[in-house]
N, C-alpha and C positions, 0 to 999 in steps of 0.2 A: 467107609468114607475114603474118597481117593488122596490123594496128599495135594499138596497147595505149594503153591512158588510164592515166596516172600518177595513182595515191591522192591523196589529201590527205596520206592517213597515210604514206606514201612520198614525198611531198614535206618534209613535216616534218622527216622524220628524216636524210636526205641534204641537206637544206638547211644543216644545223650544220655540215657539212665542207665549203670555201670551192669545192675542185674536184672534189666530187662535184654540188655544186649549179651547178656551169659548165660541165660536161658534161650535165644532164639540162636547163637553160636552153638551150641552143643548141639540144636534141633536139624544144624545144618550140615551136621558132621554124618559120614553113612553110617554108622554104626551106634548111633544115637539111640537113647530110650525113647525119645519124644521124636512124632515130624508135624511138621505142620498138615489142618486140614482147610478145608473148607467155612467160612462159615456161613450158608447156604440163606438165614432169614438174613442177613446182611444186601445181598445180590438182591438188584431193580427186575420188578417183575411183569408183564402187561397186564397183570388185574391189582389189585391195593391188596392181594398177599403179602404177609408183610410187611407193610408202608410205615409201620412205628417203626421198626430193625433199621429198614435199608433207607427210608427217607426221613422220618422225622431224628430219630437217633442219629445220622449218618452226618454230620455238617460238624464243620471246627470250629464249632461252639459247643457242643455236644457229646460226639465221641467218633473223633475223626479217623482212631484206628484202632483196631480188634483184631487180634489172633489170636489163635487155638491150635496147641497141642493135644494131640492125641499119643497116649503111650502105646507103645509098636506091638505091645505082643500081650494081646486080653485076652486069647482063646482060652487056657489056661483059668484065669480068674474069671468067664465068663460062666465053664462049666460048674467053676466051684464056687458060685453065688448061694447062699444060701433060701431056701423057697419062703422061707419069714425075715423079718426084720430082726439084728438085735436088738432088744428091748431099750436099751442104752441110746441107738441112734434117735428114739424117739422123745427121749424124756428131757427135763429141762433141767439142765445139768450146768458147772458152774463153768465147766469146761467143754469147750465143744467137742463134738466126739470127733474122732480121727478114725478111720481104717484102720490095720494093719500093714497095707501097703502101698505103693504109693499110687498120686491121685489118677484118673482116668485119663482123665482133659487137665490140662492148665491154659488157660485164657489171662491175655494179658490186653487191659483195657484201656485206652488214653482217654482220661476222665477232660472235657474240655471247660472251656468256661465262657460264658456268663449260663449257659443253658443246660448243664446240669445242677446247679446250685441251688441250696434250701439256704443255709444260715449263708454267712461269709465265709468264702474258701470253703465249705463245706457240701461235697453231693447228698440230693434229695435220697430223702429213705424209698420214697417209691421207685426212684432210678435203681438203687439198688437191689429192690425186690424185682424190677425186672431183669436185671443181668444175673442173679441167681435162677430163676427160671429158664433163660437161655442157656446158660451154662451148665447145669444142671440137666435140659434137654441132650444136649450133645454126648455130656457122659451116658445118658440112655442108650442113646443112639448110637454107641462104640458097642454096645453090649448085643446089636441085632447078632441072629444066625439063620440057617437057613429052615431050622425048624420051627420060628418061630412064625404063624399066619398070624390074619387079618381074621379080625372079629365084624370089622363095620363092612362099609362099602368099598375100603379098598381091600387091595389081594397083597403078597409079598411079604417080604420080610418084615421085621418088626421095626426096623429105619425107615419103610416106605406106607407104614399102618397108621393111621389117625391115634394119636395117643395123645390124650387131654393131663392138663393137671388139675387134680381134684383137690390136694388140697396143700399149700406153701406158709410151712412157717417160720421169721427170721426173726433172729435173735442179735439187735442192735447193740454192738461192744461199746464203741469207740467211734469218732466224726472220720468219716472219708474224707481224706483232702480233697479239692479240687482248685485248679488242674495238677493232675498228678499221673503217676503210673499205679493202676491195680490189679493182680495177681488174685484170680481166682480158681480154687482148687474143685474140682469136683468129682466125685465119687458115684456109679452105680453098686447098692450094696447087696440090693434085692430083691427076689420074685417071687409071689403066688398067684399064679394063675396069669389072670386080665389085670395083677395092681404090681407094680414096682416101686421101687426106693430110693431116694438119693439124696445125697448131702453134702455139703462146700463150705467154704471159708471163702471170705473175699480177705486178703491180707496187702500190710503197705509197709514201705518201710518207716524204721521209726524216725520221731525227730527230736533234736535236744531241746532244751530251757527256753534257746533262745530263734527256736524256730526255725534255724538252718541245720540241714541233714548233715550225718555225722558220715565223717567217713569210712569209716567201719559201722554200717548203719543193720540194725537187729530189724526184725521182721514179726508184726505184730498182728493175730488176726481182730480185725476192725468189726467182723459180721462174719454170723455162720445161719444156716438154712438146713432143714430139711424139707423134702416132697416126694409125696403121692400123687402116682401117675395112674389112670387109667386107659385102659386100650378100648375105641370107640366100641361101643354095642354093649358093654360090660356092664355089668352094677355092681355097686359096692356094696 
């Protein structure tokens, strides 16, 4: 994925949250772990590819800004993905499982309001199941190489292959604020064959008693996900 130039108008607005602007500052530094990418279903397209990402999500009501780091140097952890799942990433566990190292992608999301809201102040769990899935895609999609083809009808590498998700399961912690800043982590863990792996946390930070953030504020994960991807043409 090519890197990405940070707005003005997205700097602005993640600049008001202390570590949302300490994460896209390091991202900006040359020597950074993280740069910014792309995020490609966001971008308006001439057919309705799409159109949930870049048009109906897209409005500040909604989720007016999204970025994605990608960590600089995967080759390394791409070669040394394991061809199974750990058993661990699958099962339902009290704790969400973590890597060992750090995440793929970090996606930072401006939760808007009235339009992503289920309870008060609170995002919809199906909002959330979709930004796992996006986010989740991306980390895939750092892990393309050049040997990896096209099973369906397209050809290329495995970023430019038809790869469906077959099957997305989240594990609801804790209420999403909204509007707020959320911080999602995502991981590709693994590969056999035509199916891959992957898993996230959406995390926020914490708030005190009385519902204003602290200033030394802790960092809680709210929601964690895994998924199974299949690559078009495959069976499971």
């Amino acid at each position: 994925m090519a890197e990405y130039s940070i707005t003005p108008a997205e700097w602005d607005h993640f600049s008001s949250n202390p570590w949302a602007k300490s994460l896209l500052t390091a991202a900006s530094q040359g020597n950074s772990e993280y740069v910014p990418v792309p995020t490609k279903r966001r971008q308006s397209k001439p057919t309705d590819e799409d159109g949930f990402l870049s048009g109906t999500l897209n409005t500040a009501k909604t989720l007016p800004f999204f970025i994605t780091l990608r960590r600089r140097e995967l080759s390394s952890v791409t070669a040394g993905l394991p061809r199974t799942p750990p058993a661990t990433a699958l099962e339902y566990e009290k704790k969400p499982f973590t890597p060992e190292r750090p995440p793929d992608t970090i996606t930072l999301v401006s939760l808007g309001t009235p339009g992503v809201s289920g309870l008060l102040g609170t995002a919809h769990g199906g909002l959330l199941a979709t930004l796992f899935d996006e986010t989740m895609a991306l980390a895939r999609a750092s892990h393309k190489s050049e040997s990896d083809t096209a099973v369906g009808p397209s050809a290329g590498s495995l970023g430019a292959t038809r790869v469906f998700t077959a099957q997305l399961t989240i594990r609801y912690r804790k209420p999403v604020r909204a509007a707020a800043v959320l911080v999602i982590h995502s991981w590709c863990i693994a590969r056999d064959g035509h199916k891959i792996w992957t898993v996230a946390q959406a995390v926020q930070e914490d708030e005190d008693a009385s519902g204003h953030l602290e200033w030394s504020k802790g960092k809680t994960v709210k929601a964690d996900a895994s998924a199974l991807w299949v690559v078009a043409g495959a069976k499971l």
